[in-house]
N, C-alpha and C positions, 0 to 999 in steps of 0.2 A: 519349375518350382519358383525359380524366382520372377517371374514372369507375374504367376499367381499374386505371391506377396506384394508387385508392385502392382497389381490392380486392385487389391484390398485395403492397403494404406490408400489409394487416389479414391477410394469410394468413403473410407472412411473420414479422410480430409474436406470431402466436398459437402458430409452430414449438416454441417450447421445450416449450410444454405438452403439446404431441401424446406426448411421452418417455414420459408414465405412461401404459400403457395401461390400460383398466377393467377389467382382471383383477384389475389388482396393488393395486387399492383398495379402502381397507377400507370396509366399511358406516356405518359411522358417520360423519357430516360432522364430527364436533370430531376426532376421532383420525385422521383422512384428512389434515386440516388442520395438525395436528400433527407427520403423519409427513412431508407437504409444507414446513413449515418447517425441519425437522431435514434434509429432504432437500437444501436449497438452500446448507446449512452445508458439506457433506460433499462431496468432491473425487472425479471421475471418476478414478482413478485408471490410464485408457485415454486420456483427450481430455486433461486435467491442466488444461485453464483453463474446465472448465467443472464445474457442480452433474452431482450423481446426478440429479438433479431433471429435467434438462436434456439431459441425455445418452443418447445410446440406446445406447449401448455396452451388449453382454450383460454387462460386469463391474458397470455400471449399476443396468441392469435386476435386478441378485443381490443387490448394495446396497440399492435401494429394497424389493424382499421382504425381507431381513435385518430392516431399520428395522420394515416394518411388524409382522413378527413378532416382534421384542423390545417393539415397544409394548405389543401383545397380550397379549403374555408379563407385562406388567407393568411394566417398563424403563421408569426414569425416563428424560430427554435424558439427561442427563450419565453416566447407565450407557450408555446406548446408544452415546456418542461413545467413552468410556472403553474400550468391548468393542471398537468400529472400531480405538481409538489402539493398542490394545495388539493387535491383529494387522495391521495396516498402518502404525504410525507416525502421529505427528503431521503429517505431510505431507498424509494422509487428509483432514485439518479445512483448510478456504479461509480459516478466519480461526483463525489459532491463540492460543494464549495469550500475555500479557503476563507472563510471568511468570519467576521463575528463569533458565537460561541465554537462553530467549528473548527475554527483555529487555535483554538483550545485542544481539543481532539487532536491535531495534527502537530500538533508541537508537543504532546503529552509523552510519547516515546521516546523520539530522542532526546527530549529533557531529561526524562528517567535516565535514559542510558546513561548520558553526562554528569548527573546525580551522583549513579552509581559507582563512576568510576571515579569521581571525586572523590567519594566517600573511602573507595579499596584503596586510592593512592594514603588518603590521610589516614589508613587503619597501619596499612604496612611500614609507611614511615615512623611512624608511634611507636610499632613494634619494634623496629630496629635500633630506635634511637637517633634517628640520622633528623639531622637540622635544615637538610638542603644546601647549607653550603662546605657540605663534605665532613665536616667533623660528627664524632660519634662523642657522647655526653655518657662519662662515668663516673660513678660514685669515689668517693675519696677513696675506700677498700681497694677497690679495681685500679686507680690511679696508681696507688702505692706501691699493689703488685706488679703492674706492668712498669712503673720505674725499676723495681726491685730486679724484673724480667729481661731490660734492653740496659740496665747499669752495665754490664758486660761487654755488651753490643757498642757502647758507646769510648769504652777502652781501645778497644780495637782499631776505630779508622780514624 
């Protein structure tokens, strides 16, 4: 039985790979290698959470000949991604850039979060009354009673 299970997970671990078939590969091990790396960058634009690499979507499978034939052709990556972005968009790329309005995007989260917790520290201290440097801020009422409270207390030591 267990035997079984571990030949199920190794088949199911090896799925993504099965995507390229040995048509669409190019002869060379460095440049096949290359078009498989540039392949795992670049977004199904049919599944959307997953690589060209990975995918067997025919828009896929059009992707990964594209890649290999601009390698061929010469294409540097960043021409190759630059020719995908400027006919699909940046959405094309799983990891987009850091840069200009995107970096807007990529700072918008944990800004938020820092935001928020700004905002919960300054709500709960409000609530409490607390100043930050330890003292609690009472009305003359409350003053009067808690003298009236520790007059006793101060007899004593």
């Amino acid at each position: 039985m267990r035997h079984l299970l571990a030949a199920v997970l190794i088949a199911l671990a090896t799925l993504p790979a099965l995507a390229v078939t040995p048509d669409e590969m190019l002869e060379d091990p460095a440049l096949e290698a290359r078009a498989r790396d540039l392949s795992t960058g670049i977004r199904c634009l049919v599944c959307r959470s997953e690589s060209i690499d990975e995918s067997n979507a025919d828009l896929a499978r059009d992707l990964r000949v594209l890649v290999r034939e601009r390698i061929l052709a010469g294409d540097t990556d960043e021409e190759i991604e630059a020719y995908l972005v400027s006919r699909y968009g940046e959405y094309v790329l799983l990891r987009p850039d850091t840069s200009g309005a995107n970096l807007l995007l990529w700072a918008a989260g944990p800004l938020a979060l820092l935001a928020g917790l700004g905002v919960s520290v300054f709500y709960i201290r409000r609530q409490r009354g607390y100043d930050g440097a330890g003292a609690t801020h009472f009305s003359a009422a409350e003053r009067r009673r808690l003298d009236e409270l520790t007059e006793g207390e101060q007899d004593r030591h």
